[in-house]
Every structure is written in C-alpha cells, then in structure tokens.
N, C-alpha and C positions, 0 to 999 in steps of 0.2 A: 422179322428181326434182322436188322441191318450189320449189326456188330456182329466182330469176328467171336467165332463161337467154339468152345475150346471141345477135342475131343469127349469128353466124359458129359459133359455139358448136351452135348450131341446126341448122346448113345441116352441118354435121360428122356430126353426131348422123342426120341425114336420109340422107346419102348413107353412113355405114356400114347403116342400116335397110337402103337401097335395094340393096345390095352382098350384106348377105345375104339377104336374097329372094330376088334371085336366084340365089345357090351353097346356098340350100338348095333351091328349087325343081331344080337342075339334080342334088345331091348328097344334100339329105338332111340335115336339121339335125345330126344326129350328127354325120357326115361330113365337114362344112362346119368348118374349122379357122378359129381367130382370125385365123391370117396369111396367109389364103385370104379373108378378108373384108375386111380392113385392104388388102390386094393390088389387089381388087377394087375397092377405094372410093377406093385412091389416098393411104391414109395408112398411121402406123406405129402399132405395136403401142402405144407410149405416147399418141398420141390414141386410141386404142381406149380404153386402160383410163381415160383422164382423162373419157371419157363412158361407158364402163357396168364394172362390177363386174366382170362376165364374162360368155359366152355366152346362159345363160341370163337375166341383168338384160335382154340384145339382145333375146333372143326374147321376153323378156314386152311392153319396149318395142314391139317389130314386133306384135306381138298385139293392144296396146293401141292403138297408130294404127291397126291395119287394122278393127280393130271402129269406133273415131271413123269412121273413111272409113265403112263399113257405116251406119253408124249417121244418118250424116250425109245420103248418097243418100237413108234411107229417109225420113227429117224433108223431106226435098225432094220427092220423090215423092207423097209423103201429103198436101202443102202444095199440090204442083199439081194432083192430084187433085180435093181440095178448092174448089180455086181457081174449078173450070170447074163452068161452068152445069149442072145437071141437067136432062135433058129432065122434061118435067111428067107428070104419073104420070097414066092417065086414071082417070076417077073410074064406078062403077060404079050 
C-alpha cells in the first residue's frame, strides 16, 4: 500500500495483522478464515476488505512487517555491538 495511511487506518491494518498471527499460528494459514480473523481482531468483513485484497494481500502484509521487525532487532543488535568497546588485541 503505497498511499499515505492515516493513523486509525493504521492501528486497523495492525490489529487484523495481529488477529491473524495468531489463528494462523493456533490453525494454520489455510485454515484460518477471513471471519475467523475479522472475529478475532474485533472487526467486520468490510474493514477487512477496505485494508487488504484478500487473505493472501494479509499474509504478504504480516510477512512484510515481520521481516521489518527482523530486520530492525538486527540493525540494533549490530549497532550495539558495535557500539561497545573492544578489548585491545595483544600484540605479539
């Protein structure tokens, strides 16, 4: 989704992510229906479809943040790593 995406719109889009994570973790992306995730996250089928296409738009979306999140731990990790003092190498 290339358009600017307004707060509440946002936090919509987050908590169907969040909804199917978990009823796929617990079922099974297959298995995991729209109104099994919509159920879950607390909305209806029509905000379902007004933020993704369909199931699969969902899973690429979740794919796509869960790599960011991945992605993002390792740029911090690497960063603090970095960050700290090396002890001094002895010299021979």
């Amino acid at each position: 989704m290339s358009e600017q995406v307004s707060a509440r719109r946002a936090q919509t889009r987050e908590r169907l992510m969040d909804a199917a994570i978990v009823l796929f973790a617990e079922k099974g992306v297959l298995a995991a229906s729209v109104e099994e995730i919509c159920e879950q996250a607390g909305f209806t089928r029509g905000a379902f479809y007004s933020n993704f296409e369909s199931k699969d738009d969902l899973c690429v979306a979740v794919m796509h943040r869960q790599g960011q999140d991945s992605l993002r731990a390792t740029q911090e990790a690497t960063a603090s790593v970095a960050a700290e003092p090396r002890p001094a190498t002895p010299t021979r």
